[in-house]
C-alpha positions in Angstrom: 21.9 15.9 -11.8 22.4 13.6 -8.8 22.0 10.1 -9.3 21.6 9.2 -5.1 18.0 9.4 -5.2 16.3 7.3 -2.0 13.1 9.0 -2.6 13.2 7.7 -5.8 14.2 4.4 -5.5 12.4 3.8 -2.7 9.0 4.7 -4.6 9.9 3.2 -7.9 11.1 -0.2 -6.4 8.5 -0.4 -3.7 5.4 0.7 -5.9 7.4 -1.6 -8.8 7.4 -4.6 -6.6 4.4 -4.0 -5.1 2.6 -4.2 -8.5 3.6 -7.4 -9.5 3.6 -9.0 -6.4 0.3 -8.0 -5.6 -1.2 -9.3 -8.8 0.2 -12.5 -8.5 -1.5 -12.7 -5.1 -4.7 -11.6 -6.8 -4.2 -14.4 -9.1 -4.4 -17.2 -6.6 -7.3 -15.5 -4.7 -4.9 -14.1 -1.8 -5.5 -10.2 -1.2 -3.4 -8.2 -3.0 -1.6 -6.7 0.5 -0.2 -10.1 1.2 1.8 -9.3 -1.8 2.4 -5.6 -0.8 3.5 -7.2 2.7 6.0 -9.3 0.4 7.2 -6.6 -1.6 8.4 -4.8 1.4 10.2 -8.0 3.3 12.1 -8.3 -0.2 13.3 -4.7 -0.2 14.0 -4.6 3.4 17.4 -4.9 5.4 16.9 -8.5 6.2 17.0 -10.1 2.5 19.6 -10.1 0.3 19.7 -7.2 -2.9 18.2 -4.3 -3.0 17.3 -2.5 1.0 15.1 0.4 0.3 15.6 3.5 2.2 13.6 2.6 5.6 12.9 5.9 7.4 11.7 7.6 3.5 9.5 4.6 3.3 8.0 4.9 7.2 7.5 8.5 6.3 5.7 8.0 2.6 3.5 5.5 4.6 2.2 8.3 6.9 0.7 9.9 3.8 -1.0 6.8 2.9 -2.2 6.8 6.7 -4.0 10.4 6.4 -5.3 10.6 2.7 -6.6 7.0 4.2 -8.5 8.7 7.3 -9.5 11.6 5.5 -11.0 9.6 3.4 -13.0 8.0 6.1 -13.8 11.6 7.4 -15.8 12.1 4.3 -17.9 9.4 4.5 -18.3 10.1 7.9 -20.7 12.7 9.8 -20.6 13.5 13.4 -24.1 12.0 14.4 -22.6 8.8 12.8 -19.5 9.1 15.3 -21.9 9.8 18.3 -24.4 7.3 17.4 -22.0 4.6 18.2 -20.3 6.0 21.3 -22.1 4.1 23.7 -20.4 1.0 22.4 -17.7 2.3 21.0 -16.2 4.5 24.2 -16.8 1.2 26.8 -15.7 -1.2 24.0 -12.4 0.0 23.2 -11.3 1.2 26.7 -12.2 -2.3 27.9 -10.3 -4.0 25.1 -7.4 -2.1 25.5 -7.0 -3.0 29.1 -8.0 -6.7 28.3 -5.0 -6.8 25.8 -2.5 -5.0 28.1 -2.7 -7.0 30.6 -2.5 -10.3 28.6 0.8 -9.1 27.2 1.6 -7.7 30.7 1.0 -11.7 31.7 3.3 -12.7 28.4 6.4 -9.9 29.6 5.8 -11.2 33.0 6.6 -15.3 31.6 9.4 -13.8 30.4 11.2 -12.5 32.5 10.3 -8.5 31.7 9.3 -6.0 34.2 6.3 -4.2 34.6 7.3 -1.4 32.8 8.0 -3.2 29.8 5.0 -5.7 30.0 2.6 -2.1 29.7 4.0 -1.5 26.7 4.3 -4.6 25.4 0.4 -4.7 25.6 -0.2 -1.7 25.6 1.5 -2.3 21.4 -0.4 -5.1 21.3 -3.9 -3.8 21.7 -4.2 -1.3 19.3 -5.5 -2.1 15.6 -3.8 -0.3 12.3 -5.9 2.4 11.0 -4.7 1.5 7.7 -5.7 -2.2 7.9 -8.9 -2.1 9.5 -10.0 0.7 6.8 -9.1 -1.6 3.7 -10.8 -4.3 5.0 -14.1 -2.6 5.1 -13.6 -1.0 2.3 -12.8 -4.1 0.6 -16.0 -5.7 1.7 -18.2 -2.6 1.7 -18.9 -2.4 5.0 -17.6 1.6 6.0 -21.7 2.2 5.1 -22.7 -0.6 7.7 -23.7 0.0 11.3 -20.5 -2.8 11.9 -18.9 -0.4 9.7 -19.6 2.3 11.5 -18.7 0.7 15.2 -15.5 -0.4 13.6 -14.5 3.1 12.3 -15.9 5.0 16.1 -14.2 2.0 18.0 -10.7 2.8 15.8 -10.8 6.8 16.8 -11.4 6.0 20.7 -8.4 3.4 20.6 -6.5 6.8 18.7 -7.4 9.2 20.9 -6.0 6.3 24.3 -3.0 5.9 22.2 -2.6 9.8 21.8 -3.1 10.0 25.7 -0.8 7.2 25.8 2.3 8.5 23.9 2.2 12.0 25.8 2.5 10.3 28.8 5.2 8.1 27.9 8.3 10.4 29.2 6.4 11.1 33.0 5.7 6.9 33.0 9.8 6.3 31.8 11.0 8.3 34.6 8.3 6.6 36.8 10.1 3.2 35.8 13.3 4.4 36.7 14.2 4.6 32.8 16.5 6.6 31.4 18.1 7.1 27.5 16.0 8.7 24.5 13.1 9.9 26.5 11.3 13.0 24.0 8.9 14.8 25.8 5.5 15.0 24.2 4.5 17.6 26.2 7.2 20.1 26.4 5.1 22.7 27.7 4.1 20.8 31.1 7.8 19.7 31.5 8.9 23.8 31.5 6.2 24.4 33.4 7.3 21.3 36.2 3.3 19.5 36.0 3.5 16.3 37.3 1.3 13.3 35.9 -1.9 14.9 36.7 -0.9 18.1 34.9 0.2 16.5 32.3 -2.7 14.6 31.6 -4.8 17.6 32.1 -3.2 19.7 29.4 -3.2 16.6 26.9 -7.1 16.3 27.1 -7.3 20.5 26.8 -5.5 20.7 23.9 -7.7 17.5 22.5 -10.7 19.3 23.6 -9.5 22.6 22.0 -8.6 21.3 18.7 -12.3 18.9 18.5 -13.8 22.3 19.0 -12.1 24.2 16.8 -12.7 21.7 14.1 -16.6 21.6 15.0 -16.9 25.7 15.6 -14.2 26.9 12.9 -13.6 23.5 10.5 -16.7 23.0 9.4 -17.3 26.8 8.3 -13.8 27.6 7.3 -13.4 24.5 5.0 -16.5 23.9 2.7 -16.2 27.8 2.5 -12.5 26.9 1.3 -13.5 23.8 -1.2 -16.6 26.1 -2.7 -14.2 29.2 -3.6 -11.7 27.1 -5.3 -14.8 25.2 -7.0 -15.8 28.6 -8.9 -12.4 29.1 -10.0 -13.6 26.6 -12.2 -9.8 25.0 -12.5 -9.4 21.0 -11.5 -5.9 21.3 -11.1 -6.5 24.0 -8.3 -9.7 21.9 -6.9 -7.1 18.8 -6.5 -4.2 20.4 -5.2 -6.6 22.6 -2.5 -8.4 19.4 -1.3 -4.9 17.8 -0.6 -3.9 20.7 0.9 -6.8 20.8 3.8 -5.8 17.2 4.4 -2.0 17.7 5.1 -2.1 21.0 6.4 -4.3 20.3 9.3 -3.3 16.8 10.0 -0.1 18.2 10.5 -1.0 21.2 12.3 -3.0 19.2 14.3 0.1 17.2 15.4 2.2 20.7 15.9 0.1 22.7 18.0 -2.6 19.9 19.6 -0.1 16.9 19.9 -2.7 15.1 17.7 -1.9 12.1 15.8 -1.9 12.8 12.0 -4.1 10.1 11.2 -7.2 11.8 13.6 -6.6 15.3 12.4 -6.8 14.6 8.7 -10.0 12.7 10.2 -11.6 15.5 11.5 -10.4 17.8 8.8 -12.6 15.1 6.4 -15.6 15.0 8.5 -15.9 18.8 8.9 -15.3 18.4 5.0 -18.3 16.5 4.6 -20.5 19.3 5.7 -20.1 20.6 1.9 -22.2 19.0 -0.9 -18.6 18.7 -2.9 -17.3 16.3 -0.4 -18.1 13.4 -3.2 -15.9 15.4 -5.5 -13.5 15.8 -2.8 -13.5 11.6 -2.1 -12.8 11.0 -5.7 -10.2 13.7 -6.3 -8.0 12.0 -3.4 -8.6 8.4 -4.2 -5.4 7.5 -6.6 -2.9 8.9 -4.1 -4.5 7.7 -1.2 -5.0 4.2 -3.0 -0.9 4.6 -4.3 1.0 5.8 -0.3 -1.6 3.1 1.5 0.5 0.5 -0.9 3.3 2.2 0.6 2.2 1.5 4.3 2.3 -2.0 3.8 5.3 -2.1 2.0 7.4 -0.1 5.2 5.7 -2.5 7.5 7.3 -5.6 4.9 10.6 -3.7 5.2 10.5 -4.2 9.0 9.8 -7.9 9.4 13.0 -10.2 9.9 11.7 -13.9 8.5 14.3 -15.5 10.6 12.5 -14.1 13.6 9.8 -17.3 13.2 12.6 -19.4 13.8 14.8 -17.7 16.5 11.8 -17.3 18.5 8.7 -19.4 17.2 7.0 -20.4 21.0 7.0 -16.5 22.2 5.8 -15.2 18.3 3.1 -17.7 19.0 2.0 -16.2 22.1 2.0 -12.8 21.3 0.4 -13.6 17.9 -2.8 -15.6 20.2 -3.2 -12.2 22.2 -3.5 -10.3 19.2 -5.9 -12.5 17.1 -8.0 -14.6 19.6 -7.3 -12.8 22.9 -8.1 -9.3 21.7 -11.1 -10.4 19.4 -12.3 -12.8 22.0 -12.7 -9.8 23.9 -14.1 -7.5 21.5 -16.6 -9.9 20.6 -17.6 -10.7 24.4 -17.9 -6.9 24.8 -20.4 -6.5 22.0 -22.1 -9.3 22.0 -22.9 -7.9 25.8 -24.5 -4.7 24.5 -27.0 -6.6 22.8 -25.6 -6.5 18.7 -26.0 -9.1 16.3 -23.5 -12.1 16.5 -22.4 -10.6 12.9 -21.4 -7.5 14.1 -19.5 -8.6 16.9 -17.7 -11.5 14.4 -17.2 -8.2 12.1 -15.5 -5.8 14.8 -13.6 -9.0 16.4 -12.2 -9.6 12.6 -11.5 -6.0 12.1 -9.4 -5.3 15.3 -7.7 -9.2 15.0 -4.0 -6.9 14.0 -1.7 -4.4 15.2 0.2 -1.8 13.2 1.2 2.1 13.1 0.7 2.8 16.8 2.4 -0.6 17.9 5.9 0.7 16.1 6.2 4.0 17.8 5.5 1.9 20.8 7.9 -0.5 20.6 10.9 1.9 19.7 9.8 4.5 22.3 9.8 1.6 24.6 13.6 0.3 23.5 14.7 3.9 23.4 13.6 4.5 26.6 15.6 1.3 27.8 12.1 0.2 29.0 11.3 -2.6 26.7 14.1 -4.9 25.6 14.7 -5.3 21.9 13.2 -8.5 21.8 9.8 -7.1 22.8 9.9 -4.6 19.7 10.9 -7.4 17.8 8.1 -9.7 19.0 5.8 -6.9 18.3 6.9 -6.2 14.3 6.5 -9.9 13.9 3.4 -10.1 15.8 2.1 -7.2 13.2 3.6 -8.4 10.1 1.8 -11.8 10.6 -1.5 -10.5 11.9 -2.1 -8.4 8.9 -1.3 -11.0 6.5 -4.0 -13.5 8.5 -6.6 -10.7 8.9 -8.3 -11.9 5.6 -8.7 -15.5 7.0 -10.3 -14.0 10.1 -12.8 -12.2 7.8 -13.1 -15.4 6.2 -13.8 -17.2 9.9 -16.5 -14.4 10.5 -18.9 -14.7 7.3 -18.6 -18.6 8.2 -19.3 -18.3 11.8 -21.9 -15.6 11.8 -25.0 -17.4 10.7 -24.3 -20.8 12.8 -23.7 -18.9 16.1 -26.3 -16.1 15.7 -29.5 -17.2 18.0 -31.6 -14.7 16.7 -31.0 -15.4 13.1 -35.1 -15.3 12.7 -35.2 -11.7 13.9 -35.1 -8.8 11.0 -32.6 -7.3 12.6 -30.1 -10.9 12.4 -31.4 -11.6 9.0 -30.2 -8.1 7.7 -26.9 -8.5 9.2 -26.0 -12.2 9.2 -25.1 -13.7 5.5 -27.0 -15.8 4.7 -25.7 -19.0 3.0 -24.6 -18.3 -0.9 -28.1 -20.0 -2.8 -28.5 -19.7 -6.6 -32.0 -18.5 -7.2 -34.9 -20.1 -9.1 -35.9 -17.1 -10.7 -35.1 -17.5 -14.9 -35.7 -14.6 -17.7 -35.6 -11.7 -14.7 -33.5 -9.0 -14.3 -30.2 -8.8 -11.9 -30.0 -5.2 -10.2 -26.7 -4.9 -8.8 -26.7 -1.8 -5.9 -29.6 -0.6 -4.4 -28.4 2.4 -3.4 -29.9 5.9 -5.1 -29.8 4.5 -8.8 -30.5 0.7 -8.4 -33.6 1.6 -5.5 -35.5 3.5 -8.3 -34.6 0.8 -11.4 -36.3 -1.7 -8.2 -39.2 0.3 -7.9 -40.0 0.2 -11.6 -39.2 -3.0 -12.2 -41.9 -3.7 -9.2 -44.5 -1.2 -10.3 -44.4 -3.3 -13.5 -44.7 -6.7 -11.6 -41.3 -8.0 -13.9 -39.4 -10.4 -11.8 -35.9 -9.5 -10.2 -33.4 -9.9 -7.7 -31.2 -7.1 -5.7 -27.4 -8.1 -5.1 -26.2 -5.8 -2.3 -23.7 -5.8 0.7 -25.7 -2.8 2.6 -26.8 -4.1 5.7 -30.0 -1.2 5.6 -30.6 -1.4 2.1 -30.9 -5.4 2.5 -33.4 -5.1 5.8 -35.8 -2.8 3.9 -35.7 -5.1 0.8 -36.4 -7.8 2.8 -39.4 -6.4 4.5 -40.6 -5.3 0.9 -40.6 -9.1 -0.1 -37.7 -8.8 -2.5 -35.6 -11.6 -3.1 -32.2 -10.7 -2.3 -28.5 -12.0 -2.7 -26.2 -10.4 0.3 -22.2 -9.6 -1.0 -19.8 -8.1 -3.5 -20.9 -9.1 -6.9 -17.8 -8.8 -8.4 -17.2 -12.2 -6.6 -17.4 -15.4 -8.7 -20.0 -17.0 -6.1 -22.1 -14.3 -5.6 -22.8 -13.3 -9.2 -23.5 -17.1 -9.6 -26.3 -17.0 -6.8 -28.4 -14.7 -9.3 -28.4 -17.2 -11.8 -26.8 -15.0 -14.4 -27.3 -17.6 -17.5 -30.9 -18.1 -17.1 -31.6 -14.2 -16.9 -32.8 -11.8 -19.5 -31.5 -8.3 -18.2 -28.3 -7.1 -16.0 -28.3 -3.8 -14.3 -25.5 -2.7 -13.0 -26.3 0.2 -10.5 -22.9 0.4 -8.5 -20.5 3.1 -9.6 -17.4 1.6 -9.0 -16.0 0.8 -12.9 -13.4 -1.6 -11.9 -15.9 -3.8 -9.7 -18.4 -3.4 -12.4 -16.1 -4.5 -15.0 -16.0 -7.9 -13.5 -19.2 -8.2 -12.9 -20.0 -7.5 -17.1 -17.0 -10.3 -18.2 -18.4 -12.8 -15.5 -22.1 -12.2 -17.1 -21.1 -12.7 -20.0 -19.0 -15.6 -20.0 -22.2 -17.4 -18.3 -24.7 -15.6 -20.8 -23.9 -14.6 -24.5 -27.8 -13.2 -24.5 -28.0 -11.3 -21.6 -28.6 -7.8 -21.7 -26.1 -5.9 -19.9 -26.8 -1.9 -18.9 -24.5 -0.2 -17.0 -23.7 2.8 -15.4 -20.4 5.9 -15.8 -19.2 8.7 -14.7 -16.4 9.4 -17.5 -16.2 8.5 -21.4 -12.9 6.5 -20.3 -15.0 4.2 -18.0 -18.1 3.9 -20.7 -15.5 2.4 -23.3 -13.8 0.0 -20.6 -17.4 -1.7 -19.7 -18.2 -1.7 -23.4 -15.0 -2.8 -24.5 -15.9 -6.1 -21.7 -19.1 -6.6 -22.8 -21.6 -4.0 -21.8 -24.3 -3.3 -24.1 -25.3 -0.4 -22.9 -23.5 2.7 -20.2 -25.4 5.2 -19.2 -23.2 8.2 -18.2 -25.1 10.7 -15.6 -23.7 13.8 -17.5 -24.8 12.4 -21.0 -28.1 12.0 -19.7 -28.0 15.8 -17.8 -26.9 17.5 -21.3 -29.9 15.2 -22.9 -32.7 16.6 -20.8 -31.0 20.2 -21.0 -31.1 19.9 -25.1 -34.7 18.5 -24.8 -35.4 21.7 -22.8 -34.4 24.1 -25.3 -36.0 22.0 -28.1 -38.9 22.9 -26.2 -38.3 26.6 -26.2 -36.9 26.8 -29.3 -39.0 24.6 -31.5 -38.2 27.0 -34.9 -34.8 27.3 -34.4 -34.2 23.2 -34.2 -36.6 22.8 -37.1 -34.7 25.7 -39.4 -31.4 24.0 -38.8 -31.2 20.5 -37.1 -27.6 20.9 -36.1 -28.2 23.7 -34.1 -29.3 21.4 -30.9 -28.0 18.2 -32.2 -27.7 15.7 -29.1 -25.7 13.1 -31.2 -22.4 14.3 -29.4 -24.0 13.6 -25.9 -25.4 10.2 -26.2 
């Protein structure tokens, strides 16, 4: 048995690392990625002991990067793509071009030519996928119309960085360039296109593989997920939902030039279309949570910490385009089609970092002879130190959005700006924690009855039509110390915990409990694991849906079968159900 294993290492020691650094970071209220970040400048070729195998780490991270947008593709329809194009399509090409030429102006200072100040911006105005997706997932936003934005706003700057990358060779050869120069598009250099063949073909095969996906996809692949549904097998329902990710992301990339990360997207949205997408989501959620770690852990491996000192005045510079002068932008842009100063705050926070695009950038660019290697490096520490700051600019936005917002009074400002964190006066009410399918019919009885209660929800819609039903309302992730506080947990007599995430609602039972030994705590699960875990915290009460499905199924027959369940009680016992 070989004992040179890379792969192995590289997985073990990364993952390994990640893990603890990440919950140390958790431990003094940094985000976890900060720590992933960490993990990955520790096992890179810049600090002493162990260097993990680079190009297996790069390559593990582009797994992360299309279980990631997959995901997103689940969770995300087509009408929700074209509902924000109008913003989305101006906003993006706009930013782009804003940032290009402020690093053009940057190369320019320094001596670069032209050539390499284009791609120097060009790196510098395009957001990670991977980022910008945790961060509204970690604030709950992907159901948000900023959510939304955000996500269309990302696949417009893919698709211009798709365009962009085909192009490179025919712009390199424009500039004179010469080394490494792969041809993107080896079909229009056979054939002898110039630039305006080129680009023709590029958007062809774009427009070719969209339709497909919209014509074909969205037949072809619920038809695929329901077949392997009725084979009744998990392991097979597992394995064939990976498989539709992977496969066409990366036949998307081998036939249509098409960046993995927006073929597994569309390859999740045509998914969607099938009522087992949920199922789908949840299946793919360990890895994708497991390879995104590993994104952030190759973009660690990359950073060189003496680079802040070599170089701090330029590092500076290019870090001001990225976080003020491309959110400045961003913000101006929406702002000017008439959204809420919150949502602009949220989409400037959310593109406020560079990442996967900006690295094949930079070494296409020094490969090319084009950009010099002090631009690439410029641009890895420009990303490494962006991503570790996007929290604080998420941090600026929640504190900026309700003192800048002139239409704070309007329904529409007050459903999307937070409001400042106020503990309630209610005292013996209830606490309804979601108000999405489960928690808006627990509110509608708890108000048919006329019993006093409060909703705790981050859903910009779900808050608006609360608000206009007069109920009091605390905006923001429960789980959070100061937002649980706000519903005045130790004065109230019930807490309902509607959300279905186990972890977040495992917080939310030992925070309520620590601040109220009496309260009564009910719960929701989808699994007998995650029942025992909220009771184990404190829970008196978790109500699993399937429990309650067998319940009314048993009641049923009981019905039908009166004699049988009064000649033998066992026969339709529910005990082993409830």
């Amino acid at each position: 048995m070989p004992h040179d294993t890379p792969l192995i290492a590289t997985i073990v020691v990364g993952l390994g690392l990640a893990f603890v650094l990440g919950t140390i970071a958790q431990r003094f209220r940094i985000p976890p990625l900060v720590g992933y970040l960490l993990a990955g400048v520790a096992v890179g070729p810049f600090t002493p002991g162990f260097v993990a195998d680079q190009a297996l780490a790069t390559e593990l991270a582009e797994l992360g990067v299309i279980l990631l947008m997959f995901g997103v593709g689940l969770h995300f329809s087509l009408q929700d793509l074209l509902s924000v194009r109008n913003i989305a399509v101006p906003g993006a090409v706009v930013q782009i071009a804003v940032a290009t030429l402020m690093g053009l102006g940057l190369a320019w200072l320094m001596g670069w030519s032209v050539g390499a100040g284009l791609v120097f911006g060009l790196a510098l105005s395009v957001a990670s996928t991977v980022v910008l997706l945790r961060a509204l997932q970690e604030r709950r936003l992907m159901e948000t119309d900023r959510g939304r934005i955000a996500v269309g706003w990302l696949i417009v700057e893919d698709l211009a960085m798709v365009l962009v990358l085909v192009l490179f060779p025919a712009i390199a050869s424009l500039q004179g360039a010469s080394g490494d120069k792969p041809a993107f598009e080896p079909l229009a250099a056979q054939a002898g296109f110039g630039l305006a063949g080129i680009v023709m073909l590029t958007l062809a095969k774009i427009i070719v593989f969209i339709g497909l996906m919209l014509v074909v996809g969205r037949r072809v692949i619920p038809w695929i997920l329901h077949y392997i549904a009725h084979t009744g097998s998990r392991e097979l329902f597992r394995l064939g939902v990976l498989a539709i990710a992977l496969c066409i992301a990366f036949g998307a990339t081998k036939l249509f030039d098409v960046s993995l990360a927006l073929g597994a997207f569309f390859a999740g949205m045509m998914l969607r279309e099938s009522p087992l997408s949920a199922r789908a989501a949840q299946e793919s959620l360990p890895l994708r949570d497991a390879f995104a770690v590993l994104f952030f852990v190759s973009v660690g491996m990359m950073f060189d910490p003496m680079s802040v000192v070599r170089e701090p005045w330029p590092l500076l510079a290019t870090l001001a385009i990225i976080m003020l002068g491309k959110s400045l932008a961003a913000f101006l842009i929406v702002v000017l089609f008439r959204h809420p100063v919150a949502t602009a705050l949220t989409i400037s926070a959310s593109l406020s970092q560079i990442g996967e695009f900006s690295f094949i950038l930079a070494e296409l660019g020094v490969a090319s002879q084009i950009l010099p290697s002090d631009g690439r490096d410029l641009i890895m520490a420009g990303a490494i130190l962006s991503i570790m700051l996007n929290p604080l600019m998420f941090a600026a936005a929640t504190w900026l959005a309700p003192r800048l917002d002139p239409r704070r009074d309007s329904p529409q400002a007050a459903a999307a700006v937070p409001e400042p964190i106020r503990t309630t006066d209610l005292t013996d009410h209830t606490i309804v924690i979601g108000y999405g399918r489960v928690g808006a019919l627990v509110g509608d009885a708890l108000k048919q009855r006329q019993l006093p209660f409060l909703v705790a929800e981050v859903g910009e819609n779900a808050l608006a039509k609360l608000k206009q039903g007069g109920i009091e309302t605390v905006m923001g992730n429960a789980a959070q110390p100061e937002i649980l506080g706000a519903t005045n947990p130790s004065r109230a007599r019930h807490l309902v915990i509607a959300i279905p995430e186990a972890f977040e609602a495992g917080q939310i039972v030992q925070q309520a409990r620590a601040a109220n030994p009496d309260i009564r705590i009910i719960a929701r699960a989808h699994a007998d694991a995650e029942v025992d875990h909220l009771k184990g915290l404190g829970a008196d009460v978790v109500i699993m849906g399937e429990r309650e499905i067998a319940r009314g199924m048993i009641e049923e027959l009981e019905r039908r079968y009166p004699d049988a369940a009064q000649q033998d009680p066992r026969a339709l016992a529910v005990g082993s159900v409830v």
